[in-house]
C-alpha positions as CSV (number, residue, x, y, z in Angstrom):
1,X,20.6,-5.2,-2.9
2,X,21.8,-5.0,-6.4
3,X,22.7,-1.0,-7.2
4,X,20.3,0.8,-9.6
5,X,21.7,3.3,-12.1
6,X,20.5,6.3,-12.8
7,X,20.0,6.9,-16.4
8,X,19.8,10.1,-18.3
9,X,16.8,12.0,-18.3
10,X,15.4,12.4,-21.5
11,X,14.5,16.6,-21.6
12,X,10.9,17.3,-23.6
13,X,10.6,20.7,-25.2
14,X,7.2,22.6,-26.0
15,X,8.4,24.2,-28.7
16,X,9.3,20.8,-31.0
17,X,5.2,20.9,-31.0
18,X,4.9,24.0,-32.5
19,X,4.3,24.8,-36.2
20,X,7.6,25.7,-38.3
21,X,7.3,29.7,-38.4
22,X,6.4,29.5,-35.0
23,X,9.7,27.5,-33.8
24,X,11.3,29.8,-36.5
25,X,10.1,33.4,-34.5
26,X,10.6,31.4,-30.9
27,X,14.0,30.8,-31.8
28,X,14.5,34.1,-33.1
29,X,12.9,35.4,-29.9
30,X,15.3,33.4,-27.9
31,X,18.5,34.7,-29.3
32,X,17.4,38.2,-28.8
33,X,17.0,37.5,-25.4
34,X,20.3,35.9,-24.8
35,X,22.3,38.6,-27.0
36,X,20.6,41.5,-25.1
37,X,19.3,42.8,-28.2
38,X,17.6,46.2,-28.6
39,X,14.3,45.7,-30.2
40,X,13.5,48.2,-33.3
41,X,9.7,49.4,-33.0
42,X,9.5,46.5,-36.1
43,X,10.7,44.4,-33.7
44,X,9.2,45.3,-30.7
45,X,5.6,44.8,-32.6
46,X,6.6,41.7,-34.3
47,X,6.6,40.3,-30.2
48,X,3.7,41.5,-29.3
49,X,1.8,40.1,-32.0
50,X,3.8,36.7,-31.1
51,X,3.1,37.1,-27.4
52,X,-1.1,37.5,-28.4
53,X,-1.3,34.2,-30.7
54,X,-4.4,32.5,-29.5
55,X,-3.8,29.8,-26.7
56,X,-4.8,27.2,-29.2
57,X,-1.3,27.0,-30.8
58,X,0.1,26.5,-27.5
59,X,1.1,22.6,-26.7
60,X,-1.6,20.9,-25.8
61,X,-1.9,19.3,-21.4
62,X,-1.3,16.2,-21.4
63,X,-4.2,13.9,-21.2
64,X,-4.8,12.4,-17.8
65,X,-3.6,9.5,-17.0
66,X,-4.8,6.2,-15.9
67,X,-4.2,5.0,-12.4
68,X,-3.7,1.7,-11.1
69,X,-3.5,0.9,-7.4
70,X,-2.3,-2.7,-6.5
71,X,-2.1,-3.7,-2.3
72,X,-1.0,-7.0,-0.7
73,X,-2.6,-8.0,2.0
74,X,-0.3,-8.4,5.1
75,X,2.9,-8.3,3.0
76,X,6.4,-7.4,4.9
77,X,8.8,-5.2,2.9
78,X,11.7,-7.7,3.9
79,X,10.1,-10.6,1.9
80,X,10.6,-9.0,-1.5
81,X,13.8,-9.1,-3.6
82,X,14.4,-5.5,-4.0
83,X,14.5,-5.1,-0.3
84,X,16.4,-7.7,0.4
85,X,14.7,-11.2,0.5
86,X,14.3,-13.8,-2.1
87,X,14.4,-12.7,-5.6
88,X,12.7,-15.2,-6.8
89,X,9.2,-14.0,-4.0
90,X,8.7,-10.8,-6.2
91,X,10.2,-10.9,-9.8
92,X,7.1,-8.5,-11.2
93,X,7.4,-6.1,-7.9
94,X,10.8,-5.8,-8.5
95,X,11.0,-5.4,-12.3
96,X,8.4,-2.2,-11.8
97,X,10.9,-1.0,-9.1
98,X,13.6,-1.3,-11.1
99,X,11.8,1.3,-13.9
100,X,10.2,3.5,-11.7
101,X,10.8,5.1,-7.7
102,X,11.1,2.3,-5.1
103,X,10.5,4.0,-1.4
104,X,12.8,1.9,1.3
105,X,11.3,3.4,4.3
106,X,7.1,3.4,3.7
107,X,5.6,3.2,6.8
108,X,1.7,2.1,7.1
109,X,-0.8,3.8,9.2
110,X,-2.3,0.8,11.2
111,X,-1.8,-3.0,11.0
112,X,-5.0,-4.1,11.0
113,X,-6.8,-3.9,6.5
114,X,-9.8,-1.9,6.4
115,X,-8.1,0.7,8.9
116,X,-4.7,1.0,6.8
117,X,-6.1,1.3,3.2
118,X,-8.7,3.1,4.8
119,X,-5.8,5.7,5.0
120,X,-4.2,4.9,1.7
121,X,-7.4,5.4,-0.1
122,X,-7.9,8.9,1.8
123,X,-4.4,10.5,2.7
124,X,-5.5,10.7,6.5
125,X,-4.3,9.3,9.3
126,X,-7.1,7.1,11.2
127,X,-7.8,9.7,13.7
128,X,-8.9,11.8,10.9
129,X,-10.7,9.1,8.4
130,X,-12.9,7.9,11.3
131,X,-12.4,4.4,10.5
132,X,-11.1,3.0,14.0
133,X,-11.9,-0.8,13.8
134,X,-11.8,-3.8,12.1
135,X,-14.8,-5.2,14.3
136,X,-17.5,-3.6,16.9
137,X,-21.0,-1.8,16.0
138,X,-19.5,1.8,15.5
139,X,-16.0,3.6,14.2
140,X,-16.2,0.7,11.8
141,X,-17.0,2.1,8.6
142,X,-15.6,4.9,6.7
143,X,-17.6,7.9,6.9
144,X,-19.7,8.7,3.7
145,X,-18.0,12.8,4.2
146,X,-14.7,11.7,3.9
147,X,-13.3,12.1,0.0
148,X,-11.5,9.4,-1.0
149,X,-9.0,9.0,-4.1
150,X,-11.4,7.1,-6.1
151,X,-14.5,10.1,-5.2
152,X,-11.6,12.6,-7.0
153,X,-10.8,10.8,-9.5
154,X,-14.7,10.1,-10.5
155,X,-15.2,13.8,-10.1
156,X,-12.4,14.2,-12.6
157,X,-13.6,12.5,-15.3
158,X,-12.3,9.0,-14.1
159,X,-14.1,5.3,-15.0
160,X,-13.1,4.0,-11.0
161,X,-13.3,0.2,-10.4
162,X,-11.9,-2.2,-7.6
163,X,-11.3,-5.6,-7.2
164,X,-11.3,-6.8,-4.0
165,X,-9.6,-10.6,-2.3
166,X,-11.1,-10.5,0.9
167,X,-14.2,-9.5,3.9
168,X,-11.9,-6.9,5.6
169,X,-12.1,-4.7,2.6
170,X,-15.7,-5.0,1.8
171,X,-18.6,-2.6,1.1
172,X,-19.3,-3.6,5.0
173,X,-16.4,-1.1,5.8
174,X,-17.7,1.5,3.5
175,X,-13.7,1.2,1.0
176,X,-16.4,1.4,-1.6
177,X,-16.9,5.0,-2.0
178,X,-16.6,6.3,-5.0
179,X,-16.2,3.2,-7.1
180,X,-18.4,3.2,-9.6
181,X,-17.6,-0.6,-9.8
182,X,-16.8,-2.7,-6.8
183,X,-16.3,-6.6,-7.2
184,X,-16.4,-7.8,-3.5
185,X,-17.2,-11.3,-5.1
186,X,-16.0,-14.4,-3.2
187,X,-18.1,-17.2,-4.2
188,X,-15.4,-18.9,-6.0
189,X,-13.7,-19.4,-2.7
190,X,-13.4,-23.0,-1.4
191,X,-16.8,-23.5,0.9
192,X,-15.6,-25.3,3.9
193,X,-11.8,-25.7,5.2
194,X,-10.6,-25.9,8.6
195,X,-7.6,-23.8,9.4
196,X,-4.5,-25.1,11.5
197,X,-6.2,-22.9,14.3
198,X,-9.2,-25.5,13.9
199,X,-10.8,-22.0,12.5
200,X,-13.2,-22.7,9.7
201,X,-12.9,-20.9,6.1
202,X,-16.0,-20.8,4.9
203,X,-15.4,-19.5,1.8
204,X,-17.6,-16.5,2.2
205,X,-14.6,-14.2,3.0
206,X,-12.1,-14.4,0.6
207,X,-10.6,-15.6,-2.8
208,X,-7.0,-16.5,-4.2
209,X,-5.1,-13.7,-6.3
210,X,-6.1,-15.3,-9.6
211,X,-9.7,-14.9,-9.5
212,X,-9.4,-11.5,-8.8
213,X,-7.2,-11.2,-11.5
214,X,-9.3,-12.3,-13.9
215,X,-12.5,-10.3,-12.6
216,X,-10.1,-7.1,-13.2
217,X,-9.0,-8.0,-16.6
218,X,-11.9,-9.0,-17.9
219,X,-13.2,-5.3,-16.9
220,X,-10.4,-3.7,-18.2
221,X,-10.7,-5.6,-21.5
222,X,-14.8,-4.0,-21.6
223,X,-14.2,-0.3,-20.2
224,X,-14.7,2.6,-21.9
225,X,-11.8,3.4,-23.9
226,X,-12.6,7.1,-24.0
227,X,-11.8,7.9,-20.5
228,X,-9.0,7.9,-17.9
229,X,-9.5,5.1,-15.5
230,X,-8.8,3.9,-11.4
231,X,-8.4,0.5,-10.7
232,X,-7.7,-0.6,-7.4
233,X,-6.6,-4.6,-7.0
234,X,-6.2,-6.0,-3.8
235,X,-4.7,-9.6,-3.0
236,X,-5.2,-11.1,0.2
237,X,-3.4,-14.5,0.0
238,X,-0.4,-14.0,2.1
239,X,-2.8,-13.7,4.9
240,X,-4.0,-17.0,5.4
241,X,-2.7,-20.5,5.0
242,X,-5.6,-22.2,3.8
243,X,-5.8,-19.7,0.3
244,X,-2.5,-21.4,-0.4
245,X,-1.4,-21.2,-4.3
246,X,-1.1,-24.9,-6.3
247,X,1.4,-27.2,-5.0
248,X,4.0,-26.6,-8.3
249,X,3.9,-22.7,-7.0
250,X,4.6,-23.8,-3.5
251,X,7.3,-26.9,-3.8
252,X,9.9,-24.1,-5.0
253,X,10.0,-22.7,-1.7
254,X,9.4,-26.0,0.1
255,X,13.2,-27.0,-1.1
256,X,14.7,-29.0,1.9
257,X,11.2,-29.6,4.1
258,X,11.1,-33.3,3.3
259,X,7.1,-33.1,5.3
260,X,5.8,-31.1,2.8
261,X,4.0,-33.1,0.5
262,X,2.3,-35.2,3.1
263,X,1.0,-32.0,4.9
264,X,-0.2,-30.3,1.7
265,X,-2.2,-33.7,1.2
266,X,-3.4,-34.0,4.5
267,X,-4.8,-30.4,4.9
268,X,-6.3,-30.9,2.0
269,X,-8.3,-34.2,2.2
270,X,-8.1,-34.7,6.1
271,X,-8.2,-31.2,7.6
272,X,-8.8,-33.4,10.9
273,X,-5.9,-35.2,10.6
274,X,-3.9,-32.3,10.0
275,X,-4.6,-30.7,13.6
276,X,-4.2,-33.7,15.1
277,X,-1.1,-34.9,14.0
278,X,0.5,-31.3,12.9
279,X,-0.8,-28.5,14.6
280,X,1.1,-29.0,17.9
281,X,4.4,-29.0,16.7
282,X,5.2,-25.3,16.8
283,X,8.8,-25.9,15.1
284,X,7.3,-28.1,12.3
285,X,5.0,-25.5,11.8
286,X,7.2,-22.7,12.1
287,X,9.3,-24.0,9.5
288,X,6.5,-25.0,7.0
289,X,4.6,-21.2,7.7
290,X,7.3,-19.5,6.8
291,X,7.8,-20.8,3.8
292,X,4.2,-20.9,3.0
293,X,4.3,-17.6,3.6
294,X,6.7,-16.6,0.8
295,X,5.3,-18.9,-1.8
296,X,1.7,-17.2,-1.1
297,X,3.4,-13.6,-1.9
298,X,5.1,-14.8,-4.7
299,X,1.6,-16.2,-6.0
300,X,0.3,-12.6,-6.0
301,X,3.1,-11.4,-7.4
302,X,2.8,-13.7,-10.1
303,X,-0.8,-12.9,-10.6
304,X,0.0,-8.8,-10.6
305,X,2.4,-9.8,-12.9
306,X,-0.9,-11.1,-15.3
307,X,-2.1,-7.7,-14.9
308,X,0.7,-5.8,-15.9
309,X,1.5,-8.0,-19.2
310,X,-2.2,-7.2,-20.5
311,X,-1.6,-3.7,-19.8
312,X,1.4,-3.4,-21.8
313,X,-0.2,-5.8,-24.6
314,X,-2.7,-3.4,-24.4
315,X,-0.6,-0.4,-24.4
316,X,-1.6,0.9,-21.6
317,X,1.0,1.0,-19.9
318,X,2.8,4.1,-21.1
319,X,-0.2,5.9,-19.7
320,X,-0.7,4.6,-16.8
321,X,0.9,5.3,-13.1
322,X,1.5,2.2,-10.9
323,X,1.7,2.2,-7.5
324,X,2.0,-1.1,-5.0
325,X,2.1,-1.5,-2.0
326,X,0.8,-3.3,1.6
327,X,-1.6,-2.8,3.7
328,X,0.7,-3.8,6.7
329,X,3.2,-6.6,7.4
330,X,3.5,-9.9,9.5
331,X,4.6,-10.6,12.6
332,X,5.9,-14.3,11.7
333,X,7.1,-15.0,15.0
334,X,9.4,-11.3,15.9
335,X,8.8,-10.2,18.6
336,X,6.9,-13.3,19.7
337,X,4.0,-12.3,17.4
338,X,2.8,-14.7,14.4
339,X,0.1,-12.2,12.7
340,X,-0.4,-8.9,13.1
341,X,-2.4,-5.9,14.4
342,X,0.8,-4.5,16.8
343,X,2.7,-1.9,15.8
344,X,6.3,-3.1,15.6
345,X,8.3,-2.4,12.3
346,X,8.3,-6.0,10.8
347,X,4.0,-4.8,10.6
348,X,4.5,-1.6,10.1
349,X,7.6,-1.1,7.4
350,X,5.9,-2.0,3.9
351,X,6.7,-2.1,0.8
352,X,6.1,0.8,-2.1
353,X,7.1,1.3,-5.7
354,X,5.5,3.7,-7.9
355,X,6.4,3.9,-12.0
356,X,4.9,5.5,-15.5
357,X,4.7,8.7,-16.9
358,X,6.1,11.6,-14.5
359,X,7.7,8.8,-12.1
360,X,11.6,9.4,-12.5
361,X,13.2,5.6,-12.8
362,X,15.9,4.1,-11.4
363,X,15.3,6.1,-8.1
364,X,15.4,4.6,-4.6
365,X,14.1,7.3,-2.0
366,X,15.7,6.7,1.6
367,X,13.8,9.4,3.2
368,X,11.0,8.0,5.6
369,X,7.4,8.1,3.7
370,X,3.6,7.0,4.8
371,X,0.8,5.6,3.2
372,X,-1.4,9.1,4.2
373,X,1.4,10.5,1.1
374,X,0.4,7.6,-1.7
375,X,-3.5,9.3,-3.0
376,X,-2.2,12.6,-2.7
377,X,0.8,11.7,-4.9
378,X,-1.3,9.5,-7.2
379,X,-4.1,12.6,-7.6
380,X,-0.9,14.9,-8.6
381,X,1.0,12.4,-11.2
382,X,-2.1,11.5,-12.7
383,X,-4.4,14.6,-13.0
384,X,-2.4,17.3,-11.6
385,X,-4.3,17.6,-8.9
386,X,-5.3,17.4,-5.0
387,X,-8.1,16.9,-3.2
388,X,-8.9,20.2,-2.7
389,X,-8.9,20.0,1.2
390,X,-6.5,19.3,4.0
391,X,-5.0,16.0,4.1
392,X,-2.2,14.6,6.5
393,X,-0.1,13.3,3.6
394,X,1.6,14.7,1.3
395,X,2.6,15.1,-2.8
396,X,6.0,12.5,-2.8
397,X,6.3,14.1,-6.8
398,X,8.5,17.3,-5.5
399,X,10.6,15.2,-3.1
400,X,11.2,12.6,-5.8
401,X,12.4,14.9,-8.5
402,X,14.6,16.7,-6.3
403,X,16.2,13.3,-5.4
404,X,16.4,12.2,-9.1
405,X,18.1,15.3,-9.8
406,X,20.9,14.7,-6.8
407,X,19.5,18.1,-4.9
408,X,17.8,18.2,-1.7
409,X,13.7,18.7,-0.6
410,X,13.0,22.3,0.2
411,X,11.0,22.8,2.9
412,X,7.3,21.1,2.8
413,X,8.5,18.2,0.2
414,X,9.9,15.9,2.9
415,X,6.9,14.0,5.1
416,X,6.3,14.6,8.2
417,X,6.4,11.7,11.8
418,X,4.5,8.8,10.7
419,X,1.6,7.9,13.1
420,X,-0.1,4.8,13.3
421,X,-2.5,3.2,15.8
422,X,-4.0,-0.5,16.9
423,X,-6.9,0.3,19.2
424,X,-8.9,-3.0,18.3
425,X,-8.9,-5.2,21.4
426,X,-8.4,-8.7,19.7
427,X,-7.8,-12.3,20.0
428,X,-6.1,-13.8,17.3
429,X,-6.1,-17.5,17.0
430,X,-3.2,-19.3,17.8
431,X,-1.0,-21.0,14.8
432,X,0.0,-23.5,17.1
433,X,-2.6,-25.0,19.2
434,X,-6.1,-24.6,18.7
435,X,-6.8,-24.2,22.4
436,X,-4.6,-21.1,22.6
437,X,-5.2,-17.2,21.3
438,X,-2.5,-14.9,21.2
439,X,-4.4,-12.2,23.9
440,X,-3.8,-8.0,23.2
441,X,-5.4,-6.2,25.9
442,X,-3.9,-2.8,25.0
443,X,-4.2,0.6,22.5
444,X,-1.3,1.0,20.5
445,X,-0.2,4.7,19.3
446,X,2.9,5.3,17.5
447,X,5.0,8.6,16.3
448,X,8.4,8.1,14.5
449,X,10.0,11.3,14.2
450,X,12.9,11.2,12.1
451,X,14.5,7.8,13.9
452,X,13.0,8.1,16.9
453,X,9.9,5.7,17.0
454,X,7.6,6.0,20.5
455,X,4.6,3.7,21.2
456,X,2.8,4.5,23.7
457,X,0.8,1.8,25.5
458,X,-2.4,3.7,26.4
459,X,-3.7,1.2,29.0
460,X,-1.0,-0.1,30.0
461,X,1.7,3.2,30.2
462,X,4.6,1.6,32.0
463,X,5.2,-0.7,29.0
464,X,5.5,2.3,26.8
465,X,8.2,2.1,24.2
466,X,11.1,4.0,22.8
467,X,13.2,3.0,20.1
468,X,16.2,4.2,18.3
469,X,15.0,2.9,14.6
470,X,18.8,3.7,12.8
471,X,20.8,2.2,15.5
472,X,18.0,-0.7,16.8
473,X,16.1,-1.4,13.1
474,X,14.7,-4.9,15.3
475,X,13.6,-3.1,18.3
476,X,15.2,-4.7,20.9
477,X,16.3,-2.0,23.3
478,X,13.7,0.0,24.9
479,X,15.2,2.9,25.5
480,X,12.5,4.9,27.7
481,X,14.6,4.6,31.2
482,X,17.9,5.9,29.9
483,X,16.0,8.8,27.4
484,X,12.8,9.6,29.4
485,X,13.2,13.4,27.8
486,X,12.9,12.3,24.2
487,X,10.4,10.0,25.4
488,X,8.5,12.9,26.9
489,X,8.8,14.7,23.6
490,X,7.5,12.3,21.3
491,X,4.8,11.6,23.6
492,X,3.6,15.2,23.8
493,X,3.7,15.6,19.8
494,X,1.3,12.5,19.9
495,X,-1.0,14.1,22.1
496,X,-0.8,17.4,20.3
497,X,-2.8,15.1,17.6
498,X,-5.2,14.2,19.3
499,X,-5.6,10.4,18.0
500,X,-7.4,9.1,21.2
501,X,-10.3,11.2,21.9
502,X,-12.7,8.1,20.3
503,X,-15.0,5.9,21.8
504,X,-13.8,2.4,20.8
505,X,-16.5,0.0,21.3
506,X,-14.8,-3.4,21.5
507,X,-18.0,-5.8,21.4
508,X,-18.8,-8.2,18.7
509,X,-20.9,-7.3,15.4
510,X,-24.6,-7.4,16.1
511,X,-24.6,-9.1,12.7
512,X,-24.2,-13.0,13.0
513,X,-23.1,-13.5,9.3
514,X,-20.5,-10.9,9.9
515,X,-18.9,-12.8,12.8
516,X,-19.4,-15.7,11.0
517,X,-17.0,-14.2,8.5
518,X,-14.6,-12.8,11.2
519,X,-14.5,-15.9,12.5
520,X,-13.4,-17.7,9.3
521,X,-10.5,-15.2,9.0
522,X,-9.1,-15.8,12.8
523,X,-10.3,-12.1,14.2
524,X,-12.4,-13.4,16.8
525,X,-13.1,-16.9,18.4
């Protein structure tokens, strides 16, 4: 990873913006104080009169500031530049990390969408949001009493507005509160592919990174100038194969797979053919996934990149925090896993970068962070505010000034253990033969206290797992038999949270178009 320097900080004075014979008596004021000089009566009235000037001639607040919130769906940190993978995956990611805060230990809350941003969007751990499941008839949806960032922000003056990619973060799983607009649109989907899985997109579920992008600018370029603004844009294309970007965006990363160009064609004209003479392969497709994989990321990247060049054409940008992140990551074949929805680090490790006004630059922050932390950070950079309740995250703004300025957090400005859950039973279609799922039949809990990282297998406890995250970052040595104590420890903090206390109910949506569009995504068979 290429070192980032710290430049100076630039220091902004309050006085500059007041009127001449004011700076003139402030000064005059401040050498008195430094001297130790006896003030006459003269004196001694001259400051009180100072002291009572109406609050007008005071520097003005600053105005609040616009927010914008950008999430990739099932994104690994370890794929972009900045944290070590290809540069050329995320040059706009790693261009606002380079001006801003970039976080190299984020974890997420679950692995599974609506569930994670779920806690993004609220500051709460899923225990506490409610929102439990990605499919079932209850725990589903987030409850209408929980606040969200975009409910604050509205309440604060805010125009709020997302832009959604996919089904998972739909209306149907209640992410819309508190947007006053909400484009779930994904008619411009293709209407009828079939996945490697022989899993049928039916184009009811999704769209690519670019037509979101354009539904988001085109709002931006109408809203109401006036007022502060949230917009929330989320890209779903590294989830799924079939939303693949055009062939020029994907041949730079298909250097040296000399199949590539006769598998793009036949998945797209002969989806048939593609199974049949592809599918079962698993090293072909391995190979061709993985780099599929990158060139889908980079695609969003590309397309977030759209966004932020109208912003700064707009000028916007100096008034506006960013912050992007992931949902969750991928399993891409560690620890025998292709997708996602367990709770190991390549799915749980994501990447975060915040920058604008208030966000010190140049900064990487190697403290251990969680999603629960992003809305209350975003509520204090932008409106310097909170959500007026009790969240499980916390404001990152103290702990990133006092790393900017070389000192250490005090107490209450470093996050606490990171919890996150998977308590979906699922069956995820197989990559690599449409006859096969890959089969969970467990609840996932996690605590990571400082790097210590338990996951406790709830119905299946004696393949409960401890790892040592600093000394074993690819979590290959279990170490419950040779440190059952610390085991025990963690375990009895996770308890003390009481995350399992819900009645999961694992059946299928009553709704048929719902499974329909479940289906289309690989969730169920």
């Amino acid at each position: 990873m290429k070192a980032m320097t710290r430049k100076p900080v630039k220091r902004f004075s309050t006085v500059n913006l007041l009127p001449r014979e004011r700076r003139r008596r402030h000064a005059r004021f401040a050498a008195m104080r430094d001297t130790g000089t006896i003030l006459t009566a003269r004196g001694a009235a001259a400051l009180a009169l100072l002291l009572s000037l109406p609050a007008c001639l005071e520097a003005p607040s600053p105005p609040p500031r616009n927010v914008v919130l950008i999430t990739f769906d099932t994104t690994r940190a370890d794929v972009l530049g900045v944290y070590g993978g290809d540069a050329a995956v995320s040059p706009a990611f790693d261009a606002l990390a380079a001006r801003g805060t970039l976080f190299l230990q984020a974890q997420a809350q679950a692995a599974v969408t609506p569930v994670a941003h779920a806690s993004i969007l609220t500051g709460l751990n899923p225990y506490n949001h409610g929102l439990r499941t990605l499919h079932g008839n209850r725990l589903y949806h987030l409850p209408g009493t929980i606040p969200t960032l975009a409910a604050r922000l509205q309440d604060l003056g805010y125009d709020t507005a997302a832009f959604v990619s996919a089904f998972p973060c739909s209306r149907r799983f209640g992410l819309d509160q508190g947007f006053e607009v909400f484009d779930a649109d994904f008619g411009g989907a293709p209407e009828a592919r079939i996945g490697p899985a022989g899993n049928i997109s039916t184009g009811l579920a999704q769209r690519d990174a670019a037509a979101t992008t354009e539904s988001a600018l085109r709002w931006l370029a109408g809203r109401d100038r006036e007022r502060p603004y949230f917009l929330w844009v989320h890209y779903f294309d590294p989830h799924d194969p079939l939303l693949r970007p055009p062939v020029p965006r994907q041949e730079p990363f298909m250097d040296g797979f000399p199949r590539f160009s006769e598998m793009e064609e036949a998945l797209t004209r002969d989806p048939e053919r593609f199974v049949a003479d592809y599918v079962k392969d698993p090293d072909l497709m391995r190979s061709w996934l993985r780099r599929l994989y990158r060139a889908e990321v980079s695609w969003a990247d590309t397309q977030m990149g759209r966004l932020f060049a109208a912003l700064d054409a707009d000028g916007g940008l100096e008034h506006t925090v960013i912050a992007v992140t992931s949902d969750h990551g991928e399993g891409l074949g560690d620890h025998d896993w292709w997708g996602h929805g367990i709770l190991y680090q390549e799915q749980l490790h994501v990447p975060l970068a915040l920058a604008g006004p208030g966000v010190p630059r140049d900064l990487l922050v190697q403290d251990r962070v969680r999603h629960v932390d992003l809305a209350p950070t975003l509520l204090h950079l932008a409106a310097g505010s909170d959500f007026g309740h009790k969240v499980d995250g916390i404001s990152l703004l103290p702990l990133m000034t006092r790393r900017a300025a070389g000192d250490e957090p005090r107490a209450g400005e470093l996050p606490g253990p990171a919890y996150a859950d998977a308590v979906t039973l699922m069956r995820y279609g197989a990559v690599f033969d449409p006859g096969v799922s890959e089969v969970r039949d467990d609840q996932l809990y996690v605590w990571i206290d400082s790097n210590l990282k338990w996951i406790r297998h709830r119905l299946h406890a004696d393949r409960s797992e401890l790892y040592d995250l600093e000394a074993d970052p690819g979590e290959q040595v279990n170490l419950v038999p040779v440190r059952p104590r610390d085991a025990g420890r963690l375990d009895r903090a996770l308890e003390e949270e009481h995350p399992m206390t819900a009645e999961i109910d694992f059946s299928l949506p009553e709704d048929d178009e719902v499974r329909q569009r479940l289906k289309s995504l690989g969730y169920v068979d």
